[in-house]
N, C-alpha and C positions, 0 to 999 in steps of 0.2 A: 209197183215201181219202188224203186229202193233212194235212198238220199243220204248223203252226207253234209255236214257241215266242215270244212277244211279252214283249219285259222290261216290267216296271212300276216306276214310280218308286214307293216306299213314303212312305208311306200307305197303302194302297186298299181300302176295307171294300166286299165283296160284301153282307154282311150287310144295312150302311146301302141300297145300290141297291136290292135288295130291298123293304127297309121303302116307300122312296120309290115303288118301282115299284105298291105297294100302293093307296096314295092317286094315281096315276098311270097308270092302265093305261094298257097299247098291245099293240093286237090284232096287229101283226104281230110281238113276242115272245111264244115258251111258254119258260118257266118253271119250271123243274125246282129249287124251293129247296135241297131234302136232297142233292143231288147237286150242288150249286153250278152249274148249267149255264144257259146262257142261248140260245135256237137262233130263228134269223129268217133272211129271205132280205133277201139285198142286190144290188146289180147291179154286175158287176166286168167293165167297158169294156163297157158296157151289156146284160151276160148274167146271167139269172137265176142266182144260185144259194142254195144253203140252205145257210149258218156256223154252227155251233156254237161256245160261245165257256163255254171251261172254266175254272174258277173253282179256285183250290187255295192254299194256304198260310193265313196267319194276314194282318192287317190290316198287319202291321208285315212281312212275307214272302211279299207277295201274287206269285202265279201264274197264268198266262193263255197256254192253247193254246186254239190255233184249229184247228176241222177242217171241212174241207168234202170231198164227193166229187170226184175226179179233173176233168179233160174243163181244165185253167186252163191255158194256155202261160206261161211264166217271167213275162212282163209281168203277166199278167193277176193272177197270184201274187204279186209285189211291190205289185199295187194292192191287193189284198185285203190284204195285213198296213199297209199304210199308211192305208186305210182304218180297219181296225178301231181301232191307234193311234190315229187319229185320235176314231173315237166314243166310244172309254171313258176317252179323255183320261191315256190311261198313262203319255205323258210331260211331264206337268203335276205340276212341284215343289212341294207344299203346305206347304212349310219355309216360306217368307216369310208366308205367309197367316197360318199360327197366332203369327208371333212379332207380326204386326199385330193379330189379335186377343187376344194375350195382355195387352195393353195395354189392351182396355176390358173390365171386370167382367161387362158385358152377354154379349158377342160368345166371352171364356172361357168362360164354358156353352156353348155352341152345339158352339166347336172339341172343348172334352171329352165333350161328348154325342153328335158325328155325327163324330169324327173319322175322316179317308178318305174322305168323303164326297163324290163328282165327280160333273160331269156327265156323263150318258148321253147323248150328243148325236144327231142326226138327220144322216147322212151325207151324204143325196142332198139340195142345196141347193133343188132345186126344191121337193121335196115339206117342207122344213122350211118356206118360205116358203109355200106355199100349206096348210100345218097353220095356220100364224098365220093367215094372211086369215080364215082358217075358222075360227078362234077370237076373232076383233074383235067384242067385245060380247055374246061368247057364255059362260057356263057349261061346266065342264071336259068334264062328263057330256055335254052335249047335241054340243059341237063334236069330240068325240068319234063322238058315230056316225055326225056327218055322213062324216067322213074316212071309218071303216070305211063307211059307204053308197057314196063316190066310188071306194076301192078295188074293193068288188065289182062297180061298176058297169062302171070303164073302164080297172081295170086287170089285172094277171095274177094264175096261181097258178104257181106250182113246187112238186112234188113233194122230200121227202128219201129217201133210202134205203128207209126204211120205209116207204114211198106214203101219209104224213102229207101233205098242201095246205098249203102258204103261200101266204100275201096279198103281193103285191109289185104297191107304188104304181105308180102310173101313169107314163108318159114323158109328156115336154112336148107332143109330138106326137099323142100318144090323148087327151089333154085339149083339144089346139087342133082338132082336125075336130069336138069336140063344140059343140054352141048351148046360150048360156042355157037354153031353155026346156027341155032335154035333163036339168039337173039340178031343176028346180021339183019335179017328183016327186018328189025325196030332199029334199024339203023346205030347201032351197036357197033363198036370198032371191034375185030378181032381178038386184040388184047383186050379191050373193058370188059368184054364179054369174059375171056377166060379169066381176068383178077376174079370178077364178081364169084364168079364160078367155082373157083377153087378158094376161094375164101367161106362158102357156102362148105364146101365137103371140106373143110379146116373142123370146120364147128361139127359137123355130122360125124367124121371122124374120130372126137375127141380130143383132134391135136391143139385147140383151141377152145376154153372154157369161156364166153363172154361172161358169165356169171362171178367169176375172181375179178376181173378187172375194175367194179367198185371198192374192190381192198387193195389195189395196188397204188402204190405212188404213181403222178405223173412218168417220170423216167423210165420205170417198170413198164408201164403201159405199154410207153416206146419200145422198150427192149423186145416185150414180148410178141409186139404184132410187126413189125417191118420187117423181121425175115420174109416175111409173107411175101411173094410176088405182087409187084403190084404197090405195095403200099409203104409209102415212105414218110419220113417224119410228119409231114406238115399233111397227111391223113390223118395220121393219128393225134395228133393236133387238133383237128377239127373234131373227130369221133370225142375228146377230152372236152373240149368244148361245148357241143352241140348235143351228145348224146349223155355222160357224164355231168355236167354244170361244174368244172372242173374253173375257178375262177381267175388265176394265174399264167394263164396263156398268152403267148405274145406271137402270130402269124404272122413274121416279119415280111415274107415274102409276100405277102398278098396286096394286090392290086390294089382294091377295094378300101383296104388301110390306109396304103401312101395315098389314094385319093383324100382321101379323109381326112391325114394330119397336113395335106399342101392346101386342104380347103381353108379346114379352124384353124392351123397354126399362121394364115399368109402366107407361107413358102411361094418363093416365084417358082420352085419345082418341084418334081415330086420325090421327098425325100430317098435312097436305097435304105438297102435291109441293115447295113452300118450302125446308118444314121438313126433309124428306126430302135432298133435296137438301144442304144446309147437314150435316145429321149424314153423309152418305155422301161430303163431301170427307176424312176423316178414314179412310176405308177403300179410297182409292185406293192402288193401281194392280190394288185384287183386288174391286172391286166387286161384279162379276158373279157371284163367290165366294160374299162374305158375303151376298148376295141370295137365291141358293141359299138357303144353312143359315139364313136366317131365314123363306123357304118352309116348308122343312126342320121348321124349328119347330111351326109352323102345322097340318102334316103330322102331327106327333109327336102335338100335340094333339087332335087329331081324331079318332088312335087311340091315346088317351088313354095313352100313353106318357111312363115320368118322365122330364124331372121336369115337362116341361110340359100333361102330360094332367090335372092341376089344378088348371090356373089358366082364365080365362076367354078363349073361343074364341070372340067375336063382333068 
């Protein structure tokens, strides 16, 4: 078995991940809270394998090895630890964040309440963008099992050590030999089917490199995938956020935000995208941050957690 040691910039609450992962599922993490362990399969220069990602120290002394079984050549091992880097966002500095938020009364709660709090990011660019597609106009629950229905449909498992199954997404290329009407059965709309689909043979094609997209600027991003059928700003939005750790995002449209700033800010309503807008030039250059922890919030409330599980959650 192989191991790394991965530094982390402190901050980094396993705990909060946790909480969040609670209001959050994702079937292709199990979850070991009392041991702080986190274990899923990733693809490393397009090989299944199964990482384990260990959890140790305090919020303010966090710890993170990684272990997976043998069979990785040096290359394949430096992508693995640059990967994981990459998903748990370890070397994302939360010093500037909180001195921005120590400045509005609102946004102080949030930092003292989730502090350490990062994102969990989606490694494999395809499958983060095709989570979105699959989630436009859907409920967290329901665009949830569509994914887990599309994994078990067309993509792998890998075994760990212990002959546990993992679910490991699909490649672009198992999703482009399939047809629309190949997902109707998972209850699939016609059109989600065919975004997914033809975004799939984008990639296979060549007409689409996800590989450039870590060198491009935000805007670029945009530019370059919203010709796409299917996929309009505030996908690619989420894809910069979720799959990228892209920190300057602002998802004015989204539900789940205006719940969030009419919770923490006292709004009698829920702010539009205007207004939204206008209050989040004040939280630039960490947008995508305070977005999070006002998720975050929303989240807390849900599972009635203080200090916001008693205030009102519509």
């Amino acid at each position: 078995m192989l191991s790394f040691e991965i530094p982390v910039k402190p901050p980094y609450s396993f705990a909060r991940l946790l909480s969040r992962l609670k209001t959050h599922p994702n079937e292709q993490l199990q979850v070991d809270a009392e041991a702080g362990r986190l274990r899923r399969a990733l693809r490393v220069d397009g090989k299944p394998v199964v990482v384990t990602l260990q959890f140790s120290g305090g919020t303010e002394t966090p710890g993170l090895t990684v272990f997976t079984d043998g069979g990785l050549t040096a290359g394949q091992q430096e992508e693995l630890v640059r990967t994981v880097r990459h998903m748990t966002c370890a070397d994302v500095d939360l010093g500037p964040l909180y001195e921005l938020m120590a400045a509005d009364q609102h946004l102080r709660l949030l930092a003292d309440s989730f502090r350490g709090l990062r994102f969990l990011l989606t490694p494999d660019l395809f499958q983060a963008m095709v989570e979105t597609i699959i989630a436009q106009q859907l409920n967290l629950a329901f665009a949830n099992t569509l994914t887990l229905r599309l994994m078990r449909f067309a993509g792998e498992t890998v075994e760990d050590r212990e002959g546990n199954a993992h679910l490991v997404f699909p490649t672009p290329e198992a999703v482009a030999r399939l047809e629309p009407e190949a997902l109707r059965p998972l209850q699939f709309s016609q059109r989600k089917a065919e975004y997914i689909i033809d975004f799939a043979r984008a990639i296979v094609s060549g007409r689409i490199d996800v590989k450039r997209l870590p060198d491009m600027s935000d805007e670029e991003v945009i530019g370059y995938l919203t010709p796409l059928r299917g996929i309009g700003r505030w996908t690619v939005e989420c894809l910069l956020m979720f799959g990228l750790g892209r920190p300057d995002l602002l998802p004015a449209a989204d539900i789940g935000l205006r719940n969030g700033i009419r919770l923490v800010y006292g709004l009698p309503d829920k702010p539009d995208e205007k207004e939204i807008r206008r209050l989040g030039e004040s939280w630039a250059p960490w947008r995508s941050y305070v977005t999070l922890y006002l998720w975050e919030a929303m989240g807390a409330a849900r599972r009635g957690e203080a200090p916001f599980g008693g205030r009102d959650k519509t």
